[in-house]
C-alpha atoms as one frame of an Amber mdcrd trajectory, in Angstrom:
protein
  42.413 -15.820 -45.395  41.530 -19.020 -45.917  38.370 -20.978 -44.707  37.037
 -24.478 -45.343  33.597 -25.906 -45.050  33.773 -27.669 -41.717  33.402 -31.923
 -42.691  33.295 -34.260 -39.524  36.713 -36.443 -39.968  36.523 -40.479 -40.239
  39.169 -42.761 -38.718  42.318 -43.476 -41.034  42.134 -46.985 -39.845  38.924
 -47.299 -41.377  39.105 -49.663 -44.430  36.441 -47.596 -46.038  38.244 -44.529
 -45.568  38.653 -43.846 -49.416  35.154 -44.709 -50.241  34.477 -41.966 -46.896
  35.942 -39.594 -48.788  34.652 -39.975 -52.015  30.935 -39.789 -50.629  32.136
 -36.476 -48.983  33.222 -34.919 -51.960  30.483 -35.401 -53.452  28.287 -34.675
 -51.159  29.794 -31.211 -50.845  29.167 -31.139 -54.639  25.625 -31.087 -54.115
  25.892 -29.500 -51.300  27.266 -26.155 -53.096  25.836 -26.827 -56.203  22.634
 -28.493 -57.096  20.782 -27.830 -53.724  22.354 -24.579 -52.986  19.592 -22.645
 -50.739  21.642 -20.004 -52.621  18.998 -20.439 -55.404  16.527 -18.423 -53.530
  14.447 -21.629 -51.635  14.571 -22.742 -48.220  12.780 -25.417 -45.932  12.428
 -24.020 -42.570  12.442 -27.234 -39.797   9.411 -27.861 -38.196   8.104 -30.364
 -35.360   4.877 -31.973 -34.795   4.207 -33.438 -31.553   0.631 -34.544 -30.168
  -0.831 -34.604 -26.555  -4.538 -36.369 -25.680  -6.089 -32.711 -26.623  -3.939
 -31.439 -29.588  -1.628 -31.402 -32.502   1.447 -28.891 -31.918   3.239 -27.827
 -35.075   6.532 -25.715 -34.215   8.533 -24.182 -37.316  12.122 -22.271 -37.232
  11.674 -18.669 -39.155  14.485 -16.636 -37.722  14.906 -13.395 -38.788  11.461
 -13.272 -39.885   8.349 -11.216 -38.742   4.314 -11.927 -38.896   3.969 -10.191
 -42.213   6.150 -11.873 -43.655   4.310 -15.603 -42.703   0.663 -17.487 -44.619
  -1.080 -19.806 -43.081  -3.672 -21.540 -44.840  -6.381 -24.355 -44.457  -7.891
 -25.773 -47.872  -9.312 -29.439 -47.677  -8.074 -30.319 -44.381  -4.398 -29.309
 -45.265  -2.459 -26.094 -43.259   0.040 -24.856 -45.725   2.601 -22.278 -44.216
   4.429 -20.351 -46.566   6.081 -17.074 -46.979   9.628 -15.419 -48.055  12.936
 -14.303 -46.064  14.829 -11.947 -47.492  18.761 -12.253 -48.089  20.250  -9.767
 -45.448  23.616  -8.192 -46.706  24.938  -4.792 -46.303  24.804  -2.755 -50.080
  27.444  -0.183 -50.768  30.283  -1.581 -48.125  32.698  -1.916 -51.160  35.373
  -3.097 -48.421  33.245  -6.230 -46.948  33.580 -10.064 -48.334  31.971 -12.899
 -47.674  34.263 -15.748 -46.892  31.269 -17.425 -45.737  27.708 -17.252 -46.220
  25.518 -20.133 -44.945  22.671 -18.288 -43.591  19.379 -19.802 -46.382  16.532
 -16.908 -47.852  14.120 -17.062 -50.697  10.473 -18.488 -50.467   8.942 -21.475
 -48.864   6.102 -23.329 -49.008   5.198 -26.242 -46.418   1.870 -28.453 -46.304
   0.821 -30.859 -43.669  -2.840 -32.961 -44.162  -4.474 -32.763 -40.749  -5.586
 -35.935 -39.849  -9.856 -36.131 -39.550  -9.260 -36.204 -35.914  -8.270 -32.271
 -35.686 -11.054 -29.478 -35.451 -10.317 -26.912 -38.074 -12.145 -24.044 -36.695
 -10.020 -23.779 -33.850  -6.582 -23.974 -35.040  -4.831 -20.835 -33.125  -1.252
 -19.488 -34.428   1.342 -17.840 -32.546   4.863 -16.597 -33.865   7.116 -15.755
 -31.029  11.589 -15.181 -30.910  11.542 -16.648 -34.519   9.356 -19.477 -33.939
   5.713 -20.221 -35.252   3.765 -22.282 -32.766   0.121 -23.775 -34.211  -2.201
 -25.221 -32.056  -4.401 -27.649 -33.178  -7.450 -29.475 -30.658  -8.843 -32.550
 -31.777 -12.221 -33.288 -32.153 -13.843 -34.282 -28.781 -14.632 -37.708 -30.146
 -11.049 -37.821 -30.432  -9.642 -37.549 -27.380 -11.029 -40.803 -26.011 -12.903
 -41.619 -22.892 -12.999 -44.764 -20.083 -16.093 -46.875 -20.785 -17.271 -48.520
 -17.809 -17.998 -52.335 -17.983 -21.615 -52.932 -16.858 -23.098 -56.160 -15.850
C-alpha cells in the first residue's frame, strides 16, 4: 500500500508552476528531514488573548496529563514545559507504520509577562488536553473614567 504526504495542488496554468513545485520539494525536504519532530522536540500551539481584567494563555497538549506539565515564573517570565511520550504498541511484530505524524519528545515555551500582569495570582487549569492560564492585571492596569472637573 502506498501513501503520500498530502501537498495542496497549484493551478497548471500558473506560470510559476515549476518554481511551485520546486519550493514544495523542498519544503518536504525539511519537512522530513531537518525539522523532523521525529527528533524527539515538539512546540505545542498556544494562544494569548487579553480582556480589560486579564491575560489568557491557552496551549494544545493532547494526550498529555498534569504530571506530565511545569509551569514556572522567574523574572516576570511563565515558562511551560514538560515531555510527551511517543505512543506505539511494542511486541505487535505484524503492525507498520505507513504513517506517523503524531509529534513527542520535550518542550519548553517562555512568554515575558508584560509589568501590567499580577504574578501572585496567575491560576492554571489543564482540561480535555488543553492548559488554560489565567493571568489578572494589576488594578492600575485595567483603567478607569476620570471625570472632567471645572
Amino acid at each position: 500500500m502506498a501513501i503520500t504526504k498530502y501537498s495542496l495542488r497549484r493551478p497548471t496554468y500558473s506560470n510559476w508552476s515549476d518554481l511551485d513545485d520546486s519550493m514544495s520539494r523542498l519544503s518536504r525536504f525539511f519537512d522530513d528531514s531537518f525539522l523532523s519532530t521525529r527528533e524527539g522536540r515538539w512546540m505545542p500551539p498556544v494562544s494569548v488573548s487579553e480582556t480589560k481584567d486579564e491575560l489568557v494563555l491557552n496551549a494544545e497538549l493532547p494526550g498529555m496529563s498534569e504530571k506530565d506539565i511545569s509551569i514556572d515564573l522567574e523574572n516576570n517570565v511563565l515558562t511551560i514545559s514538560g515531555e510527551k511520550n511517543e505512543v506505539r504498541e511494542e511486541g505487535d511484530e505484524e503492525r507498520r507504520y505507513h504513517v506517523y505524524e503524531r509529534s513527542f519528545g520535550a518542550f519548553n515555551r517562555s512568554f515575558t509577562l508584560p509589568r501590567t500582569v499580577n504574578p501572585s495570582d496567575i491560576r492554571a487549569t489543564f482540561e480535555n488536553g488543553i492548559l488554560n492560564v489565567r493571568m489578572p492585571k494589576v488594578a492600575e492596569a485595567k483603567g478607569r473614567k476620570i471625570e472632567i472637573g471645572k
